[in-house]
N, CA, C and O atoms as a GROMACS GRO file, in nm:
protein
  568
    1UNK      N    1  17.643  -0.915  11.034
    1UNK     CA    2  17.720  -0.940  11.154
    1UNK      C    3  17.806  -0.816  11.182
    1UNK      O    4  17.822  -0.755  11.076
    2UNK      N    5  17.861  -0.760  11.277
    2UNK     CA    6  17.877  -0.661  11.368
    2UNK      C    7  18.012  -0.644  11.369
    2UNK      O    8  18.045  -0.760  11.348
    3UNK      N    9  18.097  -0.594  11.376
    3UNK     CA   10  18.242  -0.600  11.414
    3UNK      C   11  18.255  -0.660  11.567
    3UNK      O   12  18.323  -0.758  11.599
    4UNK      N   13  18.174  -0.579  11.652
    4UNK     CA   14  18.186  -0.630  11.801
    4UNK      C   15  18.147  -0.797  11.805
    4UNK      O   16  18.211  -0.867  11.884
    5UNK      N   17  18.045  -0.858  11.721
    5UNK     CA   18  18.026  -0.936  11.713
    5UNK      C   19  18.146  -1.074  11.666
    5UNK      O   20  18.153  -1.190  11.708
    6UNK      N   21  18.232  -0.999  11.561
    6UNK     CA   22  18.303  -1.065  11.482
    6UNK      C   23  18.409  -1.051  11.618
    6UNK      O   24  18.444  -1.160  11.662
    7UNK      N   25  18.455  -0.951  11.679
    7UNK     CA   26  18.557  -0.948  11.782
    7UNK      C   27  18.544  -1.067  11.888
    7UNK      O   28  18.639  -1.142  11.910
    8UNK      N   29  18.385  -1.084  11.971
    8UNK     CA   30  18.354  -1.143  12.024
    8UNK      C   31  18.353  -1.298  12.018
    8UNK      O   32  18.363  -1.372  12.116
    9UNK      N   33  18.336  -1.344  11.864
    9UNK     CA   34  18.360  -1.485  11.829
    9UNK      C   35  18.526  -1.505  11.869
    9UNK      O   36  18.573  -1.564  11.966
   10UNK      N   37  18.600  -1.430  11.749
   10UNK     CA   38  18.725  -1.390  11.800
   10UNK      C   39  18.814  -1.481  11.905
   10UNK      O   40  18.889  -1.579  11.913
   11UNK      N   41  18.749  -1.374  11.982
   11UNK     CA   42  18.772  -1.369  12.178
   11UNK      C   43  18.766  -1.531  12.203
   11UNK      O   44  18.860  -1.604  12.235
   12UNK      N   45  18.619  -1.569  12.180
   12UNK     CA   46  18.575  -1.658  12.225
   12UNK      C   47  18.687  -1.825  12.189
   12UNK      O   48  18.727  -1.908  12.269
   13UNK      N   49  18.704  -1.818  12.065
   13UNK     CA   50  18.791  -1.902  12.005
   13UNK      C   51  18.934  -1.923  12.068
   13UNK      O   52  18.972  -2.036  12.098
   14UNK      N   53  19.022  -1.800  12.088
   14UNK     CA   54  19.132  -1.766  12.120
   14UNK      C   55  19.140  -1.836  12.289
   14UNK      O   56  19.233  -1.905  12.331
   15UNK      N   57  18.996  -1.790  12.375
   15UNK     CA   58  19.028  -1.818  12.494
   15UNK      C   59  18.986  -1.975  12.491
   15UNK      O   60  19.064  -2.052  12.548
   16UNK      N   61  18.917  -2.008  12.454
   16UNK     CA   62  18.865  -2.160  12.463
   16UNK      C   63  19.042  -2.225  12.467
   16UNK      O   64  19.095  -2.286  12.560
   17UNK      N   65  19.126  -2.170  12.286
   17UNK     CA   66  19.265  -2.176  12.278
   17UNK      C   67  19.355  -2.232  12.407
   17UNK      O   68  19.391  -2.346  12.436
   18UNK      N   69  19.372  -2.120  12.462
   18UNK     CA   70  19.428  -2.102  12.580
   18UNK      C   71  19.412  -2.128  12.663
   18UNK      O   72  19.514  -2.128  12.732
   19UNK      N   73  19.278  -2.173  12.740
   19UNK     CA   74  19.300  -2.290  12.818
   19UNK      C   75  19.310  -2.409  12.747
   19UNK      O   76  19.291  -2.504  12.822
   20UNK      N   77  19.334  -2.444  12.622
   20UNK     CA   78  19.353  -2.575  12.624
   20UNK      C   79  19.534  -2.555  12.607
   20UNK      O   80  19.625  -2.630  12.642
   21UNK      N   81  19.535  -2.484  12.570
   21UNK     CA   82  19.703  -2.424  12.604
   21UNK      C   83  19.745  -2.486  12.709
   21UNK      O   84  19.824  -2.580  12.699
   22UNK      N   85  19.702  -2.448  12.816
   22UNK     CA   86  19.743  -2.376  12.990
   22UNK      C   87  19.739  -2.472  13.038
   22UNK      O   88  19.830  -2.502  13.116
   23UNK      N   89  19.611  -2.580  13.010
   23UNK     CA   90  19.624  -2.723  13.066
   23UNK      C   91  19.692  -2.824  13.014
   23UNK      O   92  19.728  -2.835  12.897
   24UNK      N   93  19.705  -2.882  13.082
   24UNK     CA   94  19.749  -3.057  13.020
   24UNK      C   95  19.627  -3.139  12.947
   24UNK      O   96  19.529  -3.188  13.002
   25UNK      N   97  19.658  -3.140  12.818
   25UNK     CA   98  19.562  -3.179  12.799
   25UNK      C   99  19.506  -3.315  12.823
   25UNK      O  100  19.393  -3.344  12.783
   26UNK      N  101  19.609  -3.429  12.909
   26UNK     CA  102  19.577  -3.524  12.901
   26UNK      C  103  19.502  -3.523  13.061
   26UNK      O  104  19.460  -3.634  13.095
   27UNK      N  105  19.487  -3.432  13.140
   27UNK     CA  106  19.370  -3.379  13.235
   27UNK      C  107  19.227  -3.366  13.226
   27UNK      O  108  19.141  -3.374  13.313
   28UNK      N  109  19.219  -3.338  13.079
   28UNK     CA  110  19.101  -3.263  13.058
   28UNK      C  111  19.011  -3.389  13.048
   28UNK      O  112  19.063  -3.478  12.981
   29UNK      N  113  18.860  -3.427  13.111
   29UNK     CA  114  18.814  -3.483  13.111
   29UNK      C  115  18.727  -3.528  12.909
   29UNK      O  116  18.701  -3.436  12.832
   30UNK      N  117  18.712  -3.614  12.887
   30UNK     CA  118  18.615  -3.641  12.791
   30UNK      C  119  18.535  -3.565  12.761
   30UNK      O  120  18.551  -3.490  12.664
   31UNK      N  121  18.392  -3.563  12.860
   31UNK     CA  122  18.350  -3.468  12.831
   31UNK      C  123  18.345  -3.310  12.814
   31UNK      O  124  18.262  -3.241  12.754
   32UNK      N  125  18.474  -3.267  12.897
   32UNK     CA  126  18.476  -3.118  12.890
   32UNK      C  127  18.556  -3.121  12.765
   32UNK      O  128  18.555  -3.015  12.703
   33UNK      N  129  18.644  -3.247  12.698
   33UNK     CA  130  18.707  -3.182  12.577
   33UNK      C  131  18.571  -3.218  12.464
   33UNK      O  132  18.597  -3.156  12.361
   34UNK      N  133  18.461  -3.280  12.451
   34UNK     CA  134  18.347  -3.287  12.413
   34UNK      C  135  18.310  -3.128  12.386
   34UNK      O  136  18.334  -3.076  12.277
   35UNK      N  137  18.250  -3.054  12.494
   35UNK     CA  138  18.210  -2.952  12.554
   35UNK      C  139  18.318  -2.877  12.456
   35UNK      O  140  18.250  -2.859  12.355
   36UNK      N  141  18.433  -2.829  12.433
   36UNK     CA  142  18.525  -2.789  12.365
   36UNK      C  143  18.527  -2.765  12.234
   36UNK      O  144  18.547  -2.659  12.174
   37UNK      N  145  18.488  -2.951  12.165
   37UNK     CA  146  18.501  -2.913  12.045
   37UNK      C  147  18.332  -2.875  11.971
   37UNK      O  148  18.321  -2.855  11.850
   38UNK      N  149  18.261  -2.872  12.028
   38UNK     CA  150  18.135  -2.858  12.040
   38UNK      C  151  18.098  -2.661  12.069
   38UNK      O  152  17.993  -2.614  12.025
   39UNK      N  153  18.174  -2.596  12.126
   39UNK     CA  154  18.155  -2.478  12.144
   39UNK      C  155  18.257  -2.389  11.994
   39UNK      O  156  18.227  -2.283  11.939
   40UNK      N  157  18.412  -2.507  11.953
   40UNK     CA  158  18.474  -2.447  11.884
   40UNK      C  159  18.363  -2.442  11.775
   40UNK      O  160  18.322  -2.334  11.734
   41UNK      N  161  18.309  -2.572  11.725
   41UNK     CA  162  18.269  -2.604  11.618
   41UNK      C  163  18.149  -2.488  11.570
   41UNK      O  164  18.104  -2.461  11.458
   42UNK      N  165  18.128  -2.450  11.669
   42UNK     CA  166  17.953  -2.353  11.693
   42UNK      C  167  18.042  -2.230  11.610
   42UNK      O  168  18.017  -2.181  11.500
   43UNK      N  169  18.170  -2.197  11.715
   43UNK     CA  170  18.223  -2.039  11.672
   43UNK      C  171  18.279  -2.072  11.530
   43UNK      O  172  18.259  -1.977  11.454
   44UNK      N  173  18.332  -2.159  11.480
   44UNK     CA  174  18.402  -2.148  11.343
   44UNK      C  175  18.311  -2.139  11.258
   44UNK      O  176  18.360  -2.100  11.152
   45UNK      N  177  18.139  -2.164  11.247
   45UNK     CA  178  18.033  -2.189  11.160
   45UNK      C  179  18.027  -2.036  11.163
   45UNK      O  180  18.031  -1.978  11.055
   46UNK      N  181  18.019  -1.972  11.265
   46UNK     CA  182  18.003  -1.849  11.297
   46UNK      C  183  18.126  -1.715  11.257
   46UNK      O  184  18.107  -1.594  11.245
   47UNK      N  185  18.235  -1.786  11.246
   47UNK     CA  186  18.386  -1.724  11.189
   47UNK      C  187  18.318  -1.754  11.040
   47UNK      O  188  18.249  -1.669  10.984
   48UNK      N  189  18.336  -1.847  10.998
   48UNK     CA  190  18.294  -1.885  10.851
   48UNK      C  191  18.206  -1.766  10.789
   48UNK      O  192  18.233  -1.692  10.694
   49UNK      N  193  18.122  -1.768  10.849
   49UNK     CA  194  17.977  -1.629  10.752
   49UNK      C  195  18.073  -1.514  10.790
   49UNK      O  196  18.109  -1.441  10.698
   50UNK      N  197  18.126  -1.486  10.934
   50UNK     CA  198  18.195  -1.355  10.895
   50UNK      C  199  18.317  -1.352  10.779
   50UNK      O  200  18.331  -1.254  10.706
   51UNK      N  201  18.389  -1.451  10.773
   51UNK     CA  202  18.511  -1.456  10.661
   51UNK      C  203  18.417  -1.426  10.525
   51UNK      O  204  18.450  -1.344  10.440
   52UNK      N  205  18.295  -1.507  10.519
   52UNK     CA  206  18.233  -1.460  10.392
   52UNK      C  207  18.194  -1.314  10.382
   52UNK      O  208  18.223  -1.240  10.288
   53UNK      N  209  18.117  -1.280  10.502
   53UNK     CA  210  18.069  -1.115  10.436
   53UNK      C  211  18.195  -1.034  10.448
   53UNK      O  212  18.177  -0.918  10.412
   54UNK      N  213  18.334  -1.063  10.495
   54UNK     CA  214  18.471  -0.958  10.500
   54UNK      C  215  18.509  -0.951  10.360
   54UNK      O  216  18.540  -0.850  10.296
   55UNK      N  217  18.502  -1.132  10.303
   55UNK     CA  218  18.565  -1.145  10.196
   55UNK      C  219  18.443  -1.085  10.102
   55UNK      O  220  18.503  -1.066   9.996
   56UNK      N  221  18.321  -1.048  10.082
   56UNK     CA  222  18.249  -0.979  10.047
   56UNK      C  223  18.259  -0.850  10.034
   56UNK      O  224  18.224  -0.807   9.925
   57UNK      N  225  18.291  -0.782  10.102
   57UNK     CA  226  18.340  -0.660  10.122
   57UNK      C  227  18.463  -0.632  10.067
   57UNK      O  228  18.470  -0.551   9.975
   58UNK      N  229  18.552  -0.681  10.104
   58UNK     CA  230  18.692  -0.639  10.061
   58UNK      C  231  18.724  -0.683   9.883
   58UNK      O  232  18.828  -0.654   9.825
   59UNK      N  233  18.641  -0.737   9.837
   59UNK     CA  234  18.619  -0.768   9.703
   59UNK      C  235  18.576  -0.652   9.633
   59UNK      O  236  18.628  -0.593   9.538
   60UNK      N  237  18.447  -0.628   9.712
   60UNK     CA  238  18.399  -0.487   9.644
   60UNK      C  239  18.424  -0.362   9.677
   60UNK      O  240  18.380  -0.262   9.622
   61UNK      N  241  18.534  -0.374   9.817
   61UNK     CA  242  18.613  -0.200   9.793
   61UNK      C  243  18.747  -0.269   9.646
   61UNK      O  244  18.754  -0.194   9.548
   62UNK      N  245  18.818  -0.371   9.642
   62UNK     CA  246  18.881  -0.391   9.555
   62UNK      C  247  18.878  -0.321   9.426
   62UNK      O  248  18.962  -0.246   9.377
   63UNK      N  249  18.710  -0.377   9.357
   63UNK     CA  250  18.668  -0.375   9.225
   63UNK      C  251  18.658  -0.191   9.250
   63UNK      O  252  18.714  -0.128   9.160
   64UNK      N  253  18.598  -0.112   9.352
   64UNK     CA  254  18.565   0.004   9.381
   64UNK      C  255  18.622   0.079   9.358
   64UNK      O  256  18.584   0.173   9.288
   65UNK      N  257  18.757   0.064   9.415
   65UNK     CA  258  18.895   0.085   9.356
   65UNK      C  259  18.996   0.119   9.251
   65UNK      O  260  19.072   0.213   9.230
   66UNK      N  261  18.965  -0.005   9.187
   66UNK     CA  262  18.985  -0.023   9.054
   66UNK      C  263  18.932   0.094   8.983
   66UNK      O  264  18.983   0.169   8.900
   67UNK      N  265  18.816   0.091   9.036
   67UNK     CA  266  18.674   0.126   8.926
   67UNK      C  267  18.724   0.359   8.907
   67UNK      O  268  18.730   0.446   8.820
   68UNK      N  269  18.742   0.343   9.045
   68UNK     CA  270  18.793   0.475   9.103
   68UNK      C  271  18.941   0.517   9.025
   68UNK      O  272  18.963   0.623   8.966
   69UNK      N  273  19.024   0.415   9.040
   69UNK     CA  274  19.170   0.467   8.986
   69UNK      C  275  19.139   0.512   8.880
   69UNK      O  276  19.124   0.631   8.850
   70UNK      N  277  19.124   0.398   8.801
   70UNK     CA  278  19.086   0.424   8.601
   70UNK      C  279  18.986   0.558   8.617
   70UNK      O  280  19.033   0.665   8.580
   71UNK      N  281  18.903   0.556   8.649
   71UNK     CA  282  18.829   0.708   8.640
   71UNK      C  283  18.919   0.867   8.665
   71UNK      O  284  18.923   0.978   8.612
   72UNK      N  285  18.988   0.793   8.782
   72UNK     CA  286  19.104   0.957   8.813
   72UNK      C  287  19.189   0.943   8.718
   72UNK      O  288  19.244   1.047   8.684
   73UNK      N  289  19.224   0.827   8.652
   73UNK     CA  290  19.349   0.810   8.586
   73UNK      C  291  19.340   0.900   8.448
   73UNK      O  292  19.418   0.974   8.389
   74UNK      N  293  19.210   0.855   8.430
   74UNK     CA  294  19.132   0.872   8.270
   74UNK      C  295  19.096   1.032   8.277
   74UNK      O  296  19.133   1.111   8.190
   75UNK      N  297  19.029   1.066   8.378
   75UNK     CA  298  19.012   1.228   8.404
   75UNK      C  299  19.156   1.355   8.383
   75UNK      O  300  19.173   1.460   8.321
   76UNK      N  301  19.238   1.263   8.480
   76UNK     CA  302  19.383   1.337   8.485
   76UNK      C  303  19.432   1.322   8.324
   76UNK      O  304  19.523   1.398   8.294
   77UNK      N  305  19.394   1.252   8.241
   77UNK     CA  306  19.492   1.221   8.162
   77UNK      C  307  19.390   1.317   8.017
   77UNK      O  308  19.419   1.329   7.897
   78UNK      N  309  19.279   1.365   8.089
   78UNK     CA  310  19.212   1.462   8.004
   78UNK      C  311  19.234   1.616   8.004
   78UNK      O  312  19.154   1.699   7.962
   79UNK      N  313  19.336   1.636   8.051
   79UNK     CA  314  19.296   1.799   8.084
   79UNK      C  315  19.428   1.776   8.043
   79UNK      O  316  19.525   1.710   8.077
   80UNK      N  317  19.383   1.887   7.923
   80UNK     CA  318  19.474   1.932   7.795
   80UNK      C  319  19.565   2.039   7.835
   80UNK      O  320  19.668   2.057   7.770
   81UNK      N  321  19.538   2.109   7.933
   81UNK     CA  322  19.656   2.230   8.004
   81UNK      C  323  19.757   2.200   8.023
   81UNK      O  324  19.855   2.263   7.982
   82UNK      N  325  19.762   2.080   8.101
   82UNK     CA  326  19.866   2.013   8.217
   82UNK      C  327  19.935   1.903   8.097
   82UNK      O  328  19.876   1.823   8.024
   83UNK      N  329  20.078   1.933   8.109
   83UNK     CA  330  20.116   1.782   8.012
   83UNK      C  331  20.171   1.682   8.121
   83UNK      O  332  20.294   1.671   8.116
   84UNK      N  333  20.109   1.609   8.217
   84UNK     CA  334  20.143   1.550   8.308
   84UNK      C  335  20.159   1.398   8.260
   84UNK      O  336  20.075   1.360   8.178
   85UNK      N  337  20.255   1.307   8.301
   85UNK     CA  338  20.346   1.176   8.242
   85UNK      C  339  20.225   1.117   8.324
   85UNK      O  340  20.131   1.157   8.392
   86UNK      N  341  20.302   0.952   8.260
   86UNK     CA  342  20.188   0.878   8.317
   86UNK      C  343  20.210   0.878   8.483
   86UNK      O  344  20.113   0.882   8.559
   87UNK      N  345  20.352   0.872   8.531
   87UNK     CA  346  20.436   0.844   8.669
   87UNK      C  347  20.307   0.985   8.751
   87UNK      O  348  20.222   0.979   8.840
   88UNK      N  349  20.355   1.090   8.667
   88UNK     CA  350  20.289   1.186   8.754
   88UNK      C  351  20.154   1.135   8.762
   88UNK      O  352  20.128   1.107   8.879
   89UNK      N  353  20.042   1.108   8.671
   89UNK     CA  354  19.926   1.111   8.683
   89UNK      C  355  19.861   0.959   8.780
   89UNK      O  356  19.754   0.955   8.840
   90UNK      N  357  19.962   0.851   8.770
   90UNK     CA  358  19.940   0.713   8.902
   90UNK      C  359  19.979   0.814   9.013
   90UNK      O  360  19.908   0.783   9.108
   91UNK      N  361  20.045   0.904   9.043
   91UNK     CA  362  20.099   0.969   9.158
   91UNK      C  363  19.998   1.001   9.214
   91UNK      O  364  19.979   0.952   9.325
   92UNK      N  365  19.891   1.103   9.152
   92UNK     CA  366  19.795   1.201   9.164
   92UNK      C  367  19.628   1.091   9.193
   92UNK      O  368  19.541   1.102   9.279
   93UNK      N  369  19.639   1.019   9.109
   93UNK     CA  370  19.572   0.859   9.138
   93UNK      C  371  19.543   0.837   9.290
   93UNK      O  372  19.446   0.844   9.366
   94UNK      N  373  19.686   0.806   9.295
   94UNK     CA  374  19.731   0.739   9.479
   94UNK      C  375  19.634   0.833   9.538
   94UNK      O  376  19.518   0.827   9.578
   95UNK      N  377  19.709   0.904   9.530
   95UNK     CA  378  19.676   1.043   9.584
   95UNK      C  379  19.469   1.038   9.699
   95UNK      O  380  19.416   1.021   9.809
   96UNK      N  381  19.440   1.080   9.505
   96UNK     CA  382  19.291   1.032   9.493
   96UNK      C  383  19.221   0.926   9.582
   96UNK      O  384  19.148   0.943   9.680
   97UNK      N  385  19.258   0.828   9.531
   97UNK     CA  386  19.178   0.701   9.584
   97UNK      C  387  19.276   0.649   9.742
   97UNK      O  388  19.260   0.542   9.801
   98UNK      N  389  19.334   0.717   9.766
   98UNK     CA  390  19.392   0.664   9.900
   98UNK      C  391  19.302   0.627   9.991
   98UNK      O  392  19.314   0.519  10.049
   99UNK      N  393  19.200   0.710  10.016
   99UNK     CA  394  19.113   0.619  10.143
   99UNK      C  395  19.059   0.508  10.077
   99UNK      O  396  19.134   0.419  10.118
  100UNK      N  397  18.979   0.454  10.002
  100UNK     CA  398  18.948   0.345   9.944
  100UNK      C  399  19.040   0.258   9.968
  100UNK      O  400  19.001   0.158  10.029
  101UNK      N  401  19.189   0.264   9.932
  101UNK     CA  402  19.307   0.183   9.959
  101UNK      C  403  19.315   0.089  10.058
  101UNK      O  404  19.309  -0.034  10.068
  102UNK      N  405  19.338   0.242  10.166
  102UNK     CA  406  19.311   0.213  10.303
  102UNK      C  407  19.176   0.114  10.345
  102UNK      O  408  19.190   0.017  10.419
  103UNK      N  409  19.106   0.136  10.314
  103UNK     CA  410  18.964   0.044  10.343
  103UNK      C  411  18.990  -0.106  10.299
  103UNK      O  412  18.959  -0.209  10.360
  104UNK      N  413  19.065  -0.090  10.161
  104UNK     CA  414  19.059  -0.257  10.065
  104UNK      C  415  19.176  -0.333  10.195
  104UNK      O  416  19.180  -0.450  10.234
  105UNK      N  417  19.246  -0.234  10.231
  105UNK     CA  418  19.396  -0.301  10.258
  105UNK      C  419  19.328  -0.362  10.417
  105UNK      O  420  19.353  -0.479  10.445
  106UNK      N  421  19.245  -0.281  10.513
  106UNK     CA  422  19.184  -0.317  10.652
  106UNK      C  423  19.127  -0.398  10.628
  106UNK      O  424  19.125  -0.477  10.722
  107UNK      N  425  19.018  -0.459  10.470
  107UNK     CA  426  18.905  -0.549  10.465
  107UNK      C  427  18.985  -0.636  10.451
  107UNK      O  428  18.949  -0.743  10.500
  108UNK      N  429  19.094  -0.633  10.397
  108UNK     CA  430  19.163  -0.758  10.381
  108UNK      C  431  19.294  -0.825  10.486
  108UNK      O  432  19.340  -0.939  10.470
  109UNK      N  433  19.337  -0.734  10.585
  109UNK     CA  434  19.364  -0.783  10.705
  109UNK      C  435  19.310  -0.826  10.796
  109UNK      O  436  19.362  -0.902  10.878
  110UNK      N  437  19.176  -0.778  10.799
  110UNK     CA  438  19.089  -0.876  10.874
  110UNK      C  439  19.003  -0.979  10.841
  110UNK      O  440  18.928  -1.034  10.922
  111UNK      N  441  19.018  -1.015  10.689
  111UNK     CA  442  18.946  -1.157  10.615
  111UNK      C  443  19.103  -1.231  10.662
  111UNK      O  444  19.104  -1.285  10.772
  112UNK      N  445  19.198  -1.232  10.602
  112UNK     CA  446  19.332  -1.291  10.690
  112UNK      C  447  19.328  -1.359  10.813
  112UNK      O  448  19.333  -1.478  10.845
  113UNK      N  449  19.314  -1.221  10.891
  113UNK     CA  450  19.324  -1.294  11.019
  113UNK      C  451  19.163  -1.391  11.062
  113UNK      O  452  19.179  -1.495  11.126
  114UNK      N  453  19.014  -1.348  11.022
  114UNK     CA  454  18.960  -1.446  11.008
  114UNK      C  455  19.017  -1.601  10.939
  114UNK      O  456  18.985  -1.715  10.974
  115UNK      N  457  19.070  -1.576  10.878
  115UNK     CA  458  19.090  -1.709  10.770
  115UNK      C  459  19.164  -1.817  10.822
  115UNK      O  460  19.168  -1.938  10.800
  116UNK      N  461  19.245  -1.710  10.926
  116UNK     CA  462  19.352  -1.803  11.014
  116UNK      C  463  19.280  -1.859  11.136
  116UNK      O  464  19.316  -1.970  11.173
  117UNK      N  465  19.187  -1.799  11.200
  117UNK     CA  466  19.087  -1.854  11.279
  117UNK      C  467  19.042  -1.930  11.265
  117UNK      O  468  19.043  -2.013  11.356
  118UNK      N  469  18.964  -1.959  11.131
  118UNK     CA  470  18.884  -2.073  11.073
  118UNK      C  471  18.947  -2.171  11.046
  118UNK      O  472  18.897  -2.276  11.006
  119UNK      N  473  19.093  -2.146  11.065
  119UNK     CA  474  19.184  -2.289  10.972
  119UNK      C  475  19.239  -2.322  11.138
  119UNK      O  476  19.234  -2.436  11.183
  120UNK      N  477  19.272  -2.247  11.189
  120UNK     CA  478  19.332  -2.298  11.340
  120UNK      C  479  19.209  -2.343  11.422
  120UNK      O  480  19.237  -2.419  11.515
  121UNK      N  481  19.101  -2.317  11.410
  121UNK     CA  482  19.004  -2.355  11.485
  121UNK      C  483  18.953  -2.534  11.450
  121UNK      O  484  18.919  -2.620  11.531
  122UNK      N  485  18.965  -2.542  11.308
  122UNK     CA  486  18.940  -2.695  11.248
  122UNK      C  487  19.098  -2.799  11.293
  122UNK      O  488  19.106  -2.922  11.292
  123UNK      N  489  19.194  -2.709  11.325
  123UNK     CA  490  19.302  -2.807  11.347
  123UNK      C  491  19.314  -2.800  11.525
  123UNK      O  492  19.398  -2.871  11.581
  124UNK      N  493  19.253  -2.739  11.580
  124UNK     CA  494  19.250  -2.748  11.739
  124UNK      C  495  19.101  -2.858  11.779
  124UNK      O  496  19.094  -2.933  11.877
  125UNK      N  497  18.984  -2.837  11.658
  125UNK     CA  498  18.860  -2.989  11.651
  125UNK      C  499  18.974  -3.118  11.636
  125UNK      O  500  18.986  -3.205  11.723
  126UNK      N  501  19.028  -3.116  11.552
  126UNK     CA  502  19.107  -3.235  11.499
  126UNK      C  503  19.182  -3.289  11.660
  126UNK      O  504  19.185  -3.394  11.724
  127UNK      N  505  19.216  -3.202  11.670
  127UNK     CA  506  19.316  -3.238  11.818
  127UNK      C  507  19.274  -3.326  11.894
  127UNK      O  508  19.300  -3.445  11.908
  128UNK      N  509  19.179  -3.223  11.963
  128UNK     CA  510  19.035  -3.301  12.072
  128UNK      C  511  19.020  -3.405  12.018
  128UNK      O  512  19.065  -3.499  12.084
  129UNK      N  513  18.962  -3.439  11.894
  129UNK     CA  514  18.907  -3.573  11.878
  129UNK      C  515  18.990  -3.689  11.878
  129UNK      O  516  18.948  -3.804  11.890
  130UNK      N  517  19.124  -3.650  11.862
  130UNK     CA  518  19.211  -3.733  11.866
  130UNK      C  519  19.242  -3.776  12.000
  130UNK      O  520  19.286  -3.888  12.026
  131UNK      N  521  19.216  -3.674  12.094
  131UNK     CA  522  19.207  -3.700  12.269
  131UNK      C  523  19.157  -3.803  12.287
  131UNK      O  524  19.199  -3.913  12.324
  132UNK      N  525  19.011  -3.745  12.244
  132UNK     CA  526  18.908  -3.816  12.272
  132UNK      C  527  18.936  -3.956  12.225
  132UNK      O  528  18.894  -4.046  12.298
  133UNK      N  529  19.017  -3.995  12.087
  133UNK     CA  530  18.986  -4.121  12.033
  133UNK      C  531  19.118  -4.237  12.155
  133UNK      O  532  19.124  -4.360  12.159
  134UNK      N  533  19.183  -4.157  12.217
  134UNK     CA  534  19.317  -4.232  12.284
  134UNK      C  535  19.179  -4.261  12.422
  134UNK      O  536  19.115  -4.363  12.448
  135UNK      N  537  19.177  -4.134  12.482
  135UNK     CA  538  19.119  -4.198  12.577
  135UNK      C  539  18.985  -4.273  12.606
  135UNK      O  540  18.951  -4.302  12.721
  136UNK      N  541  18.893  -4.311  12.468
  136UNK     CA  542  18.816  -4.447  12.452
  136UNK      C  543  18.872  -4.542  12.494
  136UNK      O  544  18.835  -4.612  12.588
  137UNK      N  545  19.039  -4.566  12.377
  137UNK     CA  546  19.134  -4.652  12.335
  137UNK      C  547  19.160  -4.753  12.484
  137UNK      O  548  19.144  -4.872  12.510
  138UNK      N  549  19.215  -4.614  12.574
  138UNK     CA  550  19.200  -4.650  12.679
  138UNK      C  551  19.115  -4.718  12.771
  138UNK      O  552  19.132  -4.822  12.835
  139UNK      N  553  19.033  -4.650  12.766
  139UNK     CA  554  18.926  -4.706  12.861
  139UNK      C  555  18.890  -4.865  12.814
  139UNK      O  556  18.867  -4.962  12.886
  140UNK      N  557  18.895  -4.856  12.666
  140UNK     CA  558  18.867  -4.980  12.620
  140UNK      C  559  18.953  -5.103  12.669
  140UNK      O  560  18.905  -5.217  12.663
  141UNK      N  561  19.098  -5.076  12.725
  141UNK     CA  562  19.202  -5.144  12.732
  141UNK      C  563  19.204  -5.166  12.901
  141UNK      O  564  19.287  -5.225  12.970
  142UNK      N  565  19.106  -5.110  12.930
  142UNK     CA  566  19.135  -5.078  13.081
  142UNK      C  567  18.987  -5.186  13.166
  142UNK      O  568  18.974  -5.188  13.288
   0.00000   0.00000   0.00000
């Protein structure tokens, strides 16, 4: 899956959001809140695999990382010239592996903000159906 792709679900979620924001929801017909939780439900299956391959990723720049520090750490801490402390040699580390950092720290602001998608998207289904279950209630009473 794509970044533009992952943006696009995104989008899609947020605006569905917002008009149910913007309206009243006790306007919204049955079936268009049907139609609603039926389009959310499609994008969160679809948020879901992206949260997995982010959280896939950002796992393995993590371990990558890791894998990278201890190697600079272990290298720096070999060269017999230099009597460099440990403070200096995590310094020189940073240093090193900074873009990796940078990468773990982006994979994991955007598994986040997926994560919050996927959890706000199941509590905006919940909503609707609860619409939906008053205005049966109704109709039933009516």
């Amino acid at each position: 899956m794509e970044n533009k792709d992952i943006r696009n679900i995104a989008k899609q979620i947020i605006q569905t959001s917002n008009y149910i924001k913007n309206e009243d929801i006790a306007n919204i017909s049955g079936d268009k809140l049907s139609e609603h939780i039926i389009k959310l439900a499609t994008l969160r299956v679809n948020i879901g695999e992206a949260l997995a391959l982010i959280g896939s990723k950002y796992d393995f720049a993590y371990i990558g990382r890791k894998i990278a520090y201890a190697k600079e750490f272990n290298r720096l801490g070999q060269l017999v010239d230099q009597k460099l402390t440990n403070k200096d040699k995590e310094a020189l580390t940073h240093l090193t592996v900074g873009d990796i950092m940078n990468k773990e720290v982006e994979l994991k602001k955007q598994a986040d903000y997926l994560k919050i998608l996927y959890q706000s998207s199941a509590t905006l289904i919940s909503t609707l159906q609860s619409r939906i279950r008053v205005l049966e209630q109704e109709r039933k009473e009516s």
